[in-house]
C-alpha positions in Angstrom: 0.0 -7.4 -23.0 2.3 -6.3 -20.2 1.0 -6.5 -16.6 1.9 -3.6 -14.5 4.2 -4.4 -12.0 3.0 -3.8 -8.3 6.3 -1.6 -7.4 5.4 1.0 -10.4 2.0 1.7 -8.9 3.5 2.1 -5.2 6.2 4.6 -7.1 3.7 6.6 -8.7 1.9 7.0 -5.4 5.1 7.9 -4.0 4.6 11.6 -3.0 1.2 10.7 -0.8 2.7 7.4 0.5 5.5 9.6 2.0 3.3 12.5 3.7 0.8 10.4 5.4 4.2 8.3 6.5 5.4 11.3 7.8 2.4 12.6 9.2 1.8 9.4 11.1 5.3 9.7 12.8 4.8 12.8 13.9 1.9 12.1 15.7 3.0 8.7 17.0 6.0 11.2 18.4 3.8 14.1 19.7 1.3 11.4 21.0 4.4 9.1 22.4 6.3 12.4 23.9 3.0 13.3 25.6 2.6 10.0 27.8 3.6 9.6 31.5 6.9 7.8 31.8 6.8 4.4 33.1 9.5 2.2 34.6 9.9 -1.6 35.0 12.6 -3.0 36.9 12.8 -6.9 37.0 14.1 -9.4 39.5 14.8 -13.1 38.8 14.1 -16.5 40.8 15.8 -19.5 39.9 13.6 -23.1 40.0 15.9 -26.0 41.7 14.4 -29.3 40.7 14.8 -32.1 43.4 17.0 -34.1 40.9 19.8 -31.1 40.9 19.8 -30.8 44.2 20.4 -34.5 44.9 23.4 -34.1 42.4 21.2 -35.7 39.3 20.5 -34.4 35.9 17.0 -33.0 34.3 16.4 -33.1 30.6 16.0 -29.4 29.3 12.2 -30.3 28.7 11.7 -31.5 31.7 13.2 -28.2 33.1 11.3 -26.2 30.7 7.8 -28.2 31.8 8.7 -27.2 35.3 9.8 -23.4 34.5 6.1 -23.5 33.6 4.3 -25.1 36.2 5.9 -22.5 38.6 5.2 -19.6 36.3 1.8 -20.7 36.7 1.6 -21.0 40.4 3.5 -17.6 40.4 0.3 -16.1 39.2 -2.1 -17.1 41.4 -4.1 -14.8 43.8 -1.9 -16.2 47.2 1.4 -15.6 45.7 0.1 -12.0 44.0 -1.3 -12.3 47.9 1.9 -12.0 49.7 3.6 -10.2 47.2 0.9 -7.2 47.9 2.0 -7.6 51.9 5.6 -7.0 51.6 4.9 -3.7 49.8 6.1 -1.1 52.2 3.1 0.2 52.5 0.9 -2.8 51.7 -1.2 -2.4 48.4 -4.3 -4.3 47.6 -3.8 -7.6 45.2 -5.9 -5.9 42.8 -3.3 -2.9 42.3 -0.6 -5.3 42.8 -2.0 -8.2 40.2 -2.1 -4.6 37.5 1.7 -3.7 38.1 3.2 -6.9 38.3 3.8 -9.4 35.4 5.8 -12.8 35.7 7.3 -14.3 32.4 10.1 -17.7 32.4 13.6 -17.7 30.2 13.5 -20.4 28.4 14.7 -24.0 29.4 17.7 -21.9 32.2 14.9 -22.6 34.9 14.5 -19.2 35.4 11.8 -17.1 35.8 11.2 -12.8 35.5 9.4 -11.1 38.3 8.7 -7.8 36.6 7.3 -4.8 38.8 6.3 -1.9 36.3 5.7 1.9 38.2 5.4 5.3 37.1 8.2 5.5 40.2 11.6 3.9 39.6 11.6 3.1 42.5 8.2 1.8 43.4 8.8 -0.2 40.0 11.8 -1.9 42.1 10.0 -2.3 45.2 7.3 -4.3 43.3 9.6 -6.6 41.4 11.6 -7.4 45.1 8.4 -7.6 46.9 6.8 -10.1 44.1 10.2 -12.6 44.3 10.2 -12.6 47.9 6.4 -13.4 48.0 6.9 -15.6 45.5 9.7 -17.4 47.3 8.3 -17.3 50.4 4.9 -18.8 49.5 6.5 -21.9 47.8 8.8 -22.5 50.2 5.7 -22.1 53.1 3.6 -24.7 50.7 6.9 -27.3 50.5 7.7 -27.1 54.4 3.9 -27.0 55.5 3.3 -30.6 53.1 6.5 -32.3 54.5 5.8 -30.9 57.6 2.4 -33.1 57.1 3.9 -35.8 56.0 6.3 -36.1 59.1 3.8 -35.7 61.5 1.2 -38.1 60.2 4.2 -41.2 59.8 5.3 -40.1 63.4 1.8 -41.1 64.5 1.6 -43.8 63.0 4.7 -45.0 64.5 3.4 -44.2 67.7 0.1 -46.0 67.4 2.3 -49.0 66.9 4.3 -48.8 69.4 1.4 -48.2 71.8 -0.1 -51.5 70.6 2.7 -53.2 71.4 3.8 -51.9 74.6 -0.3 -52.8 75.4 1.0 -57.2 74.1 3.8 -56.7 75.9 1.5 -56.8 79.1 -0.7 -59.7 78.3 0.2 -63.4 78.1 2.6 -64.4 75.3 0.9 -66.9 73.3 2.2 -67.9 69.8 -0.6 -65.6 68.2 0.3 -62.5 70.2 4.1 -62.7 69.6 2.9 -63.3 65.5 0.7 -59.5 66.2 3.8 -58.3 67.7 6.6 -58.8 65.7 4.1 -57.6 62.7 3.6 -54.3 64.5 7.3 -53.9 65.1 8.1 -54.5 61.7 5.9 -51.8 60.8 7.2 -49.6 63.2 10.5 -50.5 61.7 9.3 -49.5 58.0 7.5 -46.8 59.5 10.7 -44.9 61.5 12.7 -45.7 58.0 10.3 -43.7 55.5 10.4 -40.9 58.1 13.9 -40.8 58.0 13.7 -40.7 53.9 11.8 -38.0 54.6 12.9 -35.7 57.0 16.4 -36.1 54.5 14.5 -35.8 51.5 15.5 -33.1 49.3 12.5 -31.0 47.5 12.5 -28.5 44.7 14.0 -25.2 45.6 13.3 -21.4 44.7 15.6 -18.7 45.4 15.9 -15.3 44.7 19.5 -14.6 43.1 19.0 -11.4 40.9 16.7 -8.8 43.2 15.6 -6.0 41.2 17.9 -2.5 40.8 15.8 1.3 40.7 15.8 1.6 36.7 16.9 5.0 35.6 15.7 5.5 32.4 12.0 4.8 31.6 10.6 1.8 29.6 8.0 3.9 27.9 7.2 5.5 25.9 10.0 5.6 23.9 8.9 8.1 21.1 11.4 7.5 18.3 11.1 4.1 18.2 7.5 4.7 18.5 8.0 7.2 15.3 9.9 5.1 13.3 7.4 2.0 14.3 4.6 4.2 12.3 6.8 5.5 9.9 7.2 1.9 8.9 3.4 0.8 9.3 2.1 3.9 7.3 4.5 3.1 4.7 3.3 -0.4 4.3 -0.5 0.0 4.7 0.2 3.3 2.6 1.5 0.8 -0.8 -1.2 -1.2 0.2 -3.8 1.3 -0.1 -2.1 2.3 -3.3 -2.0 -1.2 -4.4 -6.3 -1.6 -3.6 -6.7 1.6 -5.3 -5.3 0.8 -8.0 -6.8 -2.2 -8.3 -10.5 -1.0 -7.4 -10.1 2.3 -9.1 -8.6 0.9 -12.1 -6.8 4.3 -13.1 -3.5 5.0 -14.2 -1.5 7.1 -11.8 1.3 8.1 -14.2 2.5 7.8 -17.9 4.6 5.3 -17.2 2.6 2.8 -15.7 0.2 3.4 -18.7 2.4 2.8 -20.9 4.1 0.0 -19.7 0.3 -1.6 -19.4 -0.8 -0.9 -23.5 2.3 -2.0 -24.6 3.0 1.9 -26.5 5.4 4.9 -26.5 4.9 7.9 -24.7 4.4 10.8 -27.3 3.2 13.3 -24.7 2.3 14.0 -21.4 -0.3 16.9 -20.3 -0.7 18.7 -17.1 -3.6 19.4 -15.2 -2.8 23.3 -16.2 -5.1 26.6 -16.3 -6.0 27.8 -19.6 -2.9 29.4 -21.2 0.0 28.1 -19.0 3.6 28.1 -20.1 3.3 24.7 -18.6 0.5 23.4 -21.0 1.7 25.3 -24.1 5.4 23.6 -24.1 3.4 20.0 -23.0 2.1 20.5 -26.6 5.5 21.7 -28.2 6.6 18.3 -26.7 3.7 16.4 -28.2 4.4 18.1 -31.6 8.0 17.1 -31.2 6.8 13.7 -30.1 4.9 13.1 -33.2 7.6 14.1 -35.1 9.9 11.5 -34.2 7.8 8.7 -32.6 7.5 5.3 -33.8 4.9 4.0 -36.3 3.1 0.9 -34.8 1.1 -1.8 -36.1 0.9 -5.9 -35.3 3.6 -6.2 -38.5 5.8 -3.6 -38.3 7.7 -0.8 -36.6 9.3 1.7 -39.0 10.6 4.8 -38.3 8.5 7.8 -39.3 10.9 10.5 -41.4 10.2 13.8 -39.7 9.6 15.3 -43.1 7.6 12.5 -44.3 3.8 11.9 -44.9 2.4 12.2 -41.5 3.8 16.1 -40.3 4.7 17.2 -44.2 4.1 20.9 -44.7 2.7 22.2 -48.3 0.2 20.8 -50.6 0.8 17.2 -52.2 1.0 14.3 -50.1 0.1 15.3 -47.0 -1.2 13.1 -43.9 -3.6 12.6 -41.6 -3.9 12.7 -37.6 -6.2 10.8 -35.7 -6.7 11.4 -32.2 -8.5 9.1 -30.0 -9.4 7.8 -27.0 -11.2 4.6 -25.2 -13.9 6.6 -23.7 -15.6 9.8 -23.5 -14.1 12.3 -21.5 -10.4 11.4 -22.0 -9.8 14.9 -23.4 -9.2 14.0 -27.1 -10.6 17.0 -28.4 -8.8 19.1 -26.2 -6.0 16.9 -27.5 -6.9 17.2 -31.0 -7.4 21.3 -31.3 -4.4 22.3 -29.0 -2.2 20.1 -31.0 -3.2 21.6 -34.4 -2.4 25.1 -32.8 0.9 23.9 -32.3 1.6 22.2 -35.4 0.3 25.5 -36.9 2.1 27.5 -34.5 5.5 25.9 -36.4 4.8 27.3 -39.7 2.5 24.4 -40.9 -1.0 24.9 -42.2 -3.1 22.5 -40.6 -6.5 21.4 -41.5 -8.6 19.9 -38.1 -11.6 17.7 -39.1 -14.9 17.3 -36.8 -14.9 13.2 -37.1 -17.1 12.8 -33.9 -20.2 13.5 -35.8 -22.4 12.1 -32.6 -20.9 14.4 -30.0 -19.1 17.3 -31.3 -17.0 19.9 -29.3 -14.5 20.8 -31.9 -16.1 24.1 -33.0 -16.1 24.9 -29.3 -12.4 24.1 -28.5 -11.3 26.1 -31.4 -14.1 28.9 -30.9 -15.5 28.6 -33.9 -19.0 28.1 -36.0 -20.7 24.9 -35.5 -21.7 25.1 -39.1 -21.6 24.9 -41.8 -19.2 21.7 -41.5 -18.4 17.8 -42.1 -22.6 17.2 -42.6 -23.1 19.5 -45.3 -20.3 18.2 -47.3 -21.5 14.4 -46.6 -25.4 15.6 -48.0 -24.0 17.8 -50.7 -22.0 14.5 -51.3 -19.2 16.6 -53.0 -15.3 16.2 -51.2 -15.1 19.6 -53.3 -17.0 21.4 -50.6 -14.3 20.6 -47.5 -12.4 23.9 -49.3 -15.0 26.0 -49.5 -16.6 25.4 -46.1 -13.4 25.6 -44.0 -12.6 28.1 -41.0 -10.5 29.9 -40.4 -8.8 29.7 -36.8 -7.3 32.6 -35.0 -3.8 32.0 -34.4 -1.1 34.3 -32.5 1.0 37.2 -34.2 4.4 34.7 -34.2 2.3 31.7 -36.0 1.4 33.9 -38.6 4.8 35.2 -38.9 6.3 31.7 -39.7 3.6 30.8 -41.8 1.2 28.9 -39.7 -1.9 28.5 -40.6 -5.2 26.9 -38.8 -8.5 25.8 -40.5 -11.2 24.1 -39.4 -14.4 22.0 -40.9 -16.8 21.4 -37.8 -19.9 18.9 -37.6 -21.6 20.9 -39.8 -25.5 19.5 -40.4 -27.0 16.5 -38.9 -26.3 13.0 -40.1 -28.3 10.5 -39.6 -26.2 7.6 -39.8 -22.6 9.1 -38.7 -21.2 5.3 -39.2 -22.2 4.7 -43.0 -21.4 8.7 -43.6 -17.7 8.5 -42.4 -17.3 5.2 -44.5 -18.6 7.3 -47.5 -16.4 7.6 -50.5 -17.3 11.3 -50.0 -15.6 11.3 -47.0 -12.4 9.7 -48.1 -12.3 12.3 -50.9 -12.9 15.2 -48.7 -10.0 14.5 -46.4 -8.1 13.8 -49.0 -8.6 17.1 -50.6 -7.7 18.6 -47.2 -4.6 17.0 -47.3 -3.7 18.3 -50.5 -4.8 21.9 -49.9 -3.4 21.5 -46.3 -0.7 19.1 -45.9 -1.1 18.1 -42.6 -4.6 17.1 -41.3 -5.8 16.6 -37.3 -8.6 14.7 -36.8 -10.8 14.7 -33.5 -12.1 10.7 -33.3 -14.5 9.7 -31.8 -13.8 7.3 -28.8 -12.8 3.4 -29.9 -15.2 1.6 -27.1 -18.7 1.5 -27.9 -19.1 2.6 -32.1 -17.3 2.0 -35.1 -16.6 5.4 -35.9 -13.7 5.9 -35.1 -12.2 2.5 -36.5 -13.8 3.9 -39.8 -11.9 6.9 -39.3 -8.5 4.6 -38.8 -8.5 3.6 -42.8 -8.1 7.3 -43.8 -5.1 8.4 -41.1 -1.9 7.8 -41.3 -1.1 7.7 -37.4 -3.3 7.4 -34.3 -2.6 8.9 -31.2 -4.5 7.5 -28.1 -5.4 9.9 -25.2 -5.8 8.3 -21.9 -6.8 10.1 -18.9 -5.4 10.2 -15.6 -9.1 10.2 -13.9 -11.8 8.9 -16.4 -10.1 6.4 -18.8 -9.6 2.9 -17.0 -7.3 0.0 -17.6 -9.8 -2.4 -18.7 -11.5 0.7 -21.4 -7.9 1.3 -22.5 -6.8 -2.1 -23.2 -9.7 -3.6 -24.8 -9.2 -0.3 -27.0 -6.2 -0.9 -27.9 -7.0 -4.3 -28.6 -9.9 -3.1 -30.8 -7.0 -0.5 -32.5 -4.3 -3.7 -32.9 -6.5 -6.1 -34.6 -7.5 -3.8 -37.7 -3.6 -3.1 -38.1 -4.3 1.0 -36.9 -0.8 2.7 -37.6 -0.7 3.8 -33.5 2.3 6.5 -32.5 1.5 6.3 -29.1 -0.2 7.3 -26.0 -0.7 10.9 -24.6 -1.0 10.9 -20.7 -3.6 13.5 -19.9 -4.2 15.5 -16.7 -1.1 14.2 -15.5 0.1 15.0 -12.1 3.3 15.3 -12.6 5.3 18.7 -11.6 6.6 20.4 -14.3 9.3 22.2 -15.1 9.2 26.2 -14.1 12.3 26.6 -16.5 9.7 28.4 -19.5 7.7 30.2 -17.1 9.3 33.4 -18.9 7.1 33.3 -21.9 7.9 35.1 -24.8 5.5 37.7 -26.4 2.9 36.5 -28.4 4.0 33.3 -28.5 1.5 31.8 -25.8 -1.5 29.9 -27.4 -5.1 30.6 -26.7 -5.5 26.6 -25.3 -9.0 25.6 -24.0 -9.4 24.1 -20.7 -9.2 20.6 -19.8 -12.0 18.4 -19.8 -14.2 20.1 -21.7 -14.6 17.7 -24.6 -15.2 14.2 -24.7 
């Protein structure tokens, strides 16, 4: 059997998907518009590695590792320190630490010094006084370490040279011209690693983009703020619809129901107030429907004649309707009494049959006598008495007119086995006396899920329509139902979507007189 496909579900749950989509961007807006502009304005430092400036090459890596390391250092609380300093006026490094943010480009040796304000200009004032604090504390830390260095070798070169100004005085013996010329070759290394180093090149950092006022602000920027929630409604939106659906287990359209079961669509029902235009001409369809659907079974697909068995008007070889559903409170007998208004409405007499013998509603759909009914002709245990005990069912002026005619047989008198009755011989006889006297017959099932009843009821109908509801008949009920249906070889027409929220058409809101039908109200029966 088909699986519905994940994009059908989202579709049918287009309509809400789109409002809450819309909703949510129009809040992000309002709630974006309503937010105190902010500015960030950036200035950029640029890391000089030793090896560049001594006219040598770095790997990229090696730059990038470096860009790092200085991104690092560009966060700590002595830059952030000096940063808060050069603020005219100074700031603390707390407020200072909260309105900067420091961030490196890639493997360029560059790094962003990004001052954010709800002044422009303050916004630039940060970013220019966070590079030059920046700059300025590196380059304090470089000078102030070489500056170390320098001093400490030029003392040690002076030590030496004390020590041997101090032989120089005493008697030169072999062992204190060895001490000597040991010191002054010390002295000699000594005066040339100072020389490396006073020449020696270090890593550089210099401002060469300070930042410029911004003009326009960085946030909040409420259209692309809308269309940022536009976008995440409308995903978590088809994934809601998507969970639903899967928790829920409901059909949310026709369509999707049957594309699941595998079966036509014959008709599709509104969720409609007694007597709407809307309803009655959802039933005109359905009557239409029957009349050219397809015939269904595991073997074959034929084409049923419109003025064939199943819808043939007059006495002799009439046929037999079943409608049924997986579960209670699909709507089938709301299904079941409606449509034999409209078949009589036509010009057809119809006959509709109480089969659900364990929870009957038929007499109340049609508004009608309980009794007598389907029981008394089972214990009288003469088909014979189907005739007798018939109703008659008030139909409007123009079904009369054309001919129509409505009957009914209701539940009648307790049964006590409703199985082993409906398999009676009786009760094959009694339908088929209906048909003869009747031509077409309509019979209210009961549901498929649970009792054999209505599979008993399959053997005496010539096509089986199967009700699913848009609220109370889930995938799992329907397709083990249909299933159920399949493997006995029922002769199924199709599906009829019920309580469908589908708009309909206002095109026959003009109704004709006398031609509405006195239709029940939804989910009523079973």
């Amino acid at each position: 059997m088909p699986s519905t496909h994940p994009l059908r579900i989202i579709w049918s749950y287009k309509r809400s998907i789109i409002i809450v989509a819309i909703a949510a961007a129009v809040l992000a807006y309002v709630a974006s518009h309503s937010r105190t502009p902010k500015y960030t304005a950036d200035a950029v430092v640029q890391v000089i590695p030793t090896e560049q400036v001594s006219g040598g090459a770095l790997q990229p890596q090696q730059l990038l590792q470096l860009s790092d390391v200085y991104l690092e250092i560009s966060q700590t609380t002595p830059v952030l320190a000096k940063g808060a300093k050069n603020m005219t006026p100074p700031v603390s490094t707390f407020y200072f630490s909260k309105h900067t943010s420091s961030a490196t480009k890639g493997d360029l040796g560059l790094i962003d010094l990004t001052g954010e304000s709800t002044s422009p200009k303050q916004a630039a004032q940060l970013a220019n006084a966070y590079a030059q604090g920046f700059v300025s504390a590196i380059n304090d830390q470089t000078n102030s370490q070489q500056q170390a260095l320098i001093n400490d070798l030029s003392k040690q070169i002076n030590d030496a040279q004390s020590q041997i100004n101090d032989l120089s005085g005493q008697v030169q013996t072999p062992a204190v011209k060895a001490k000597a010329q040991g010191l002054q070759s010390q002295v000699t290394a000594l005066q040339q690693k100072l020389a490396d180093q006073v020449g020696n090149a270090s890593n550089r950092i210099s401002v060469i983009e300070t930042a410029a006022v911004p003009t326009t602000p960085s946030s909040p920027r409420p259209k692309r703020d809308a269309a940022l929630a536009l976008i995440a409604a409308l995903l978590l939106g088809s994934g809601a619809a998507l969970l639903w659906s899967l928790l829920a287990g409901r059909y949310s359209s026709a369509e999707e129901a049957s594309m699941d079961l595998g079966i036509p669509i014959i008709g599709e029902l509104p969720r409609a107030a007694p007597d709407d235009p809307a309803a009655i001409e959802a039933f005109r369809g359905l009557r239409t429907g029957i009349a050219y659907a397809t015939f269904e079974t595991p073997d074959t697909i034929d084409r049923i004649d419109p003025t064939a068995a199943v819808l043939q008007n007059g006495s002799g070889g009439g046929g037999a309707l079943q409608v049924t559903s997986a579960n209670l409170g699909a709507g089938k007998s709301y299904v079941a009494a409606n449509l034999a208004r409209a078949l009589a409405a036509e010009g057809r007499a119809v006959a509709a049959v109480e089969g659900d013998l364990r929870r009957p509603t038929l007499a109340q759909q049609l508004e009608i006598r309980p009794n007598p009914g389907v029981g008394d002709v089972l214990h009288g245990e003469d088909a014979g008495l189907a005739t007798e005990l018939i109703q008659p069912v008030r139909l409007p002026p123009s079904a009369a007119r054309r001919g129509g005619e409505l009957h009914a047989l209701p539940v009648g008198r307790r049964v006590e086995d409703p199985a082993e009755a409906l398999s009676s011989k009786v009760m094959s006889d009694a339908l088929k006396v209906l048909e003869d006297s009747f031509g077409t017959v309509v019979i209210d099932s009961p549901p498929v899920l649970g009792i054999t009843d209505a599979l008993v009821l399959v053997r005496y109908s010539n096509a089986v329509i199967f009700v699913v509801d848009a609220r109370r008949t889930s995938r799992v009920q329907a397709r083990r139902a249909i299933e159920t249906l399949r493997a006995i070889n029922a002769p199924i027409v199709g599906l009829v979507f019920n309580r469908s929220k589908t708009t309909f058409s206002p095109y026959y809101q003009e109704d004709v007189r006398g031609s509405r039908l006195p239709l029940k109200k939804q989910g009523v029966a079973p």
